[in-house]
C-alpha positions in Angstrom: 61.6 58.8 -1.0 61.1 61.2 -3.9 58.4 61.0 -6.6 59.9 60.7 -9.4 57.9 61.4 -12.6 57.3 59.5 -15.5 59.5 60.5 -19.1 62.2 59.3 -21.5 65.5 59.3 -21.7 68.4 58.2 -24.1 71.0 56.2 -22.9 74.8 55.8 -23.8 77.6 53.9 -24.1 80.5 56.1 -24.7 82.6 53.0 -25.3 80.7 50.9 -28.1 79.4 55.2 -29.3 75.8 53.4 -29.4 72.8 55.1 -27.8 69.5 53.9 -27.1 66.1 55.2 -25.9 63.9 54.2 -22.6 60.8 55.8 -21.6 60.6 55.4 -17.8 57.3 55.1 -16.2 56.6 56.4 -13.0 58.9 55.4 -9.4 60.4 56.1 -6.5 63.9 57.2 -5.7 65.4 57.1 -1.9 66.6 61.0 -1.1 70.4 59.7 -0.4 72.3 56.3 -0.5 71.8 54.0 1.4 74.4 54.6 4.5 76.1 52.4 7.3 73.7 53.1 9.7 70.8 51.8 7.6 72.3 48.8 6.3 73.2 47.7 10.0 69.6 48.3 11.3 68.5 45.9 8.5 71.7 43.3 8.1 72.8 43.3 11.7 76.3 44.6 10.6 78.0 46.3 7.7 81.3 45.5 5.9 84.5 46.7 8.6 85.5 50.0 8.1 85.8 53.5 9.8 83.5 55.7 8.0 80.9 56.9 10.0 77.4 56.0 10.2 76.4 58.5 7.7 78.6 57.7 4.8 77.1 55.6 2.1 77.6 51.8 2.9 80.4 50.3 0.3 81.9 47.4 0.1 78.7 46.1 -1.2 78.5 43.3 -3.7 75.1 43.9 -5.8 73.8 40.5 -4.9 74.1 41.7 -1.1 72.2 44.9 -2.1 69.6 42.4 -3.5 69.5 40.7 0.2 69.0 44.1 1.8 66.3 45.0 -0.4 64.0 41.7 0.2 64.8 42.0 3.6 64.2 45.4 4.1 60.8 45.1 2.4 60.0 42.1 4.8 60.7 44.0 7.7 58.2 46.7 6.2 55.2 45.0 5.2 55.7 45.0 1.5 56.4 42.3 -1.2 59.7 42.0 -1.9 61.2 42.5 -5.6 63.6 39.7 -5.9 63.7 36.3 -6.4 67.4 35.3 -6.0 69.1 31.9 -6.4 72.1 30.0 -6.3 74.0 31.3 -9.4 77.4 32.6 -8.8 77.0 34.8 -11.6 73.4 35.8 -10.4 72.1 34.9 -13.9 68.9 33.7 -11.7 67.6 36.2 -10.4 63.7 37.2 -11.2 62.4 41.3 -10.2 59.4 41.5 -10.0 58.9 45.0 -11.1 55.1 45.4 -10.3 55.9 44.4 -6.3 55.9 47.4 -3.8 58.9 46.3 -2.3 62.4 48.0 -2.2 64.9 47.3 -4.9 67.9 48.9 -6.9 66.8 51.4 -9.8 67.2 50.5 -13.3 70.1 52.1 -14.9 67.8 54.2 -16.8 65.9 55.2 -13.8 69.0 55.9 -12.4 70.2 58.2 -15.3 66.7 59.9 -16.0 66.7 60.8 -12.2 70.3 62.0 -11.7 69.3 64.3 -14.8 66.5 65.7 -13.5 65.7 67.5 -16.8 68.6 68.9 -17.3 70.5 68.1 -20.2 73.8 68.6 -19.5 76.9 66.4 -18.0 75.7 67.3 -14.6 73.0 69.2 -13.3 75.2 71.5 -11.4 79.1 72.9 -10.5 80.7 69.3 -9.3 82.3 70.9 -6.3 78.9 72.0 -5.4 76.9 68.7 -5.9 79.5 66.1 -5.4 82.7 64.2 -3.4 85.3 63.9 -5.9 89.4 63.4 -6.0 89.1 66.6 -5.9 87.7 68.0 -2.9 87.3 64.4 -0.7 90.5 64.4 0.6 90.8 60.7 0.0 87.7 59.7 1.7 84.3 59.1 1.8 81.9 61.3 3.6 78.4 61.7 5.2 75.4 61.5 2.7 73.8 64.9 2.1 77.1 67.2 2.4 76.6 68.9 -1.0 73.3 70.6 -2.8 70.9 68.0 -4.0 69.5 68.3 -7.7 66.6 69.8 -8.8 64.6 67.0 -7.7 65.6 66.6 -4.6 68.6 63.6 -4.6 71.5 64.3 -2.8 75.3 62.6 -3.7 73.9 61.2 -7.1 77.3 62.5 -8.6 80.6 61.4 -6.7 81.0 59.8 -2.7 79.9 56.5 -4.1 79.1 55.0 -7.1 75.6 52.9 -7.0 74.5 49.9 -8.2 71.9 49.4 -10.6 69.8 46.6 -11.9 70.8 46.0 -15.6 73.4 44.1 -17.4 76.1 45.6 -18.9 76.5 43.8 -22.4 76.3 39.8 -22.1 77.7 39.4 -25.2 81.2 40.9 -24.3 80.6 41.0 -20.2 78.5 38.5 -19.5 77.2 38.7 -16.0 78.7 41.8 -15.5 76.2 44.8 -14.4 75.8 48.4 -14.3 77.1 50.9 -11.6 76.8 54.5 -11.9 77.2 58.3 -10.8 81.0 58.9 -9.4 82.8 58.1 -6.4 85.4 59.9 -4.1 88.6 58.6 -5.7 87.3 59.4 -9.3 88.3 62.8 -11.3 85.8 64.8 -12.8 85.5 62.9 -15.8 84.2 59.5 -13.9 81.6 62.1 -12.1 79.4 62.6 -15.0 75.4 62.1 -15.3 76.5 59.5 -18.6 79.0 57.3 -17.3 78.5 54.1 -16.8 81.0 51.0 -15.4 80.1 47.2 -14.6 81.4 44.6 -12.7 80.8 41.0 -11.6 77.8 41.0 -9.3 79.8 39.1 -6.4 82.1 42.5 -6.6 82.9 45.0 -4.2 85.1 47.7 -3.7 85.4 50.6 -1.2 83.6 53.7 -3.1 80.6 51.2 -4.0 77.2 51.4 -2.7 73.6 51.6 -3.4 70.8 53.4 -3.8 66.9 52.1 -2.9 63.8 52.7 -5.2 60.5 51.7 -5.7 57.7 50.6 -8.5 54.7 53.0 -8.0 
């Protein structure tokens, strides 16, 4: 996982034109999504599908990321993040943010990492940094097939979208929460540092994955 260090950075929400600042304390960020072979190593099996091994996992509702994260952090030693219970909406669920367990990044850690300092919509040429319905050719591919960012992290724009941990907006969306950074079927505009989409947490769709961090 990469260091990432601590800073600020302003969110926003290109829909509602309202912007908002987070300063982000110290964390870690995993290199590359989490793929298919991963997720099976943990879960015993991931969703059907013929991507290879390599590919980010999708299909992947957020609570089931939540499940992967406490169990991955059980079957490493570490105190899991999440405390999850038996809402359908997943209006229950506690993180612990202090534990040293694995869980999803904030959507402002998300953002603030993607950026990596730089200030613009991405931090490089998309057909160099990212799968898109551009270049994909309809599909999704292995993690680390396009130049990382200056941090380090590899397919933050495009191949899959990721989870995140936050609602949306509850007063409008209710349970809904964030996913970011781009998938394979989206055109440039969807591949942007910025852009944010939500959906119910029990939602899953076939260019929708995660990606694993952790509190320092």
């Amino acid at each position: 996982m990469v260091e990432i260090p601590a800073g600020e950075i302003v969110v926003r929400d290109e829909g509602s034109r309202t912007t908002w600042r987070v300063e982000v304390e110290p964390f870690r960020l995993a290199s590359y999504p989490v793929t298919r072979e991963l997720y099976t190593a943990v879960r015993g099996e991931a969703p059907p599908g013929s991507a290879g091994p390599l590919t980010p996992v999708t299909e992947i509702c957020w609570k089931d990321a939540l499940h992967f994260c406490n169990l991955l952090s059980q079957a490493m030693g570490v105190e899991a993040c999440y405390t999850i219970g038996d809402d359908p909406d997943a209006l229950d669920v506690l993180c612990d943010w202090q534990a040293d367990g694995f869980r999803l990044p904030s959507e402002a850690e998300w953002e603030y990492a993607c950026r990596a300092g730089v200030a613009d919509v991405r931090y490089a040429e998309l057909d160099e940094i990212g799968w898109y319905d551009g270049n994909s050719g309809g599909r999704v591919h292995d993690v680390g097939g396009k130049a990382p960012n200056p941090w380090g992290l590899y397919d933050m724009i495009g191949n899959a979208w990721e989870w995140c941990w936050d609602l949306y907006d509850t007063t409008v969306y209710g349970p809904y929460r964030v996913f970011r950074g781009g998938g394979w079927s989206d055109p440039p505009r969807g591949c942007r540092a910025s852009c944010r989409r939500k959906s119910h947490p029990a939602y899953h769709m076939d260019d929708l994955g995660f990606r694993l961090a952790r509190s320092v």
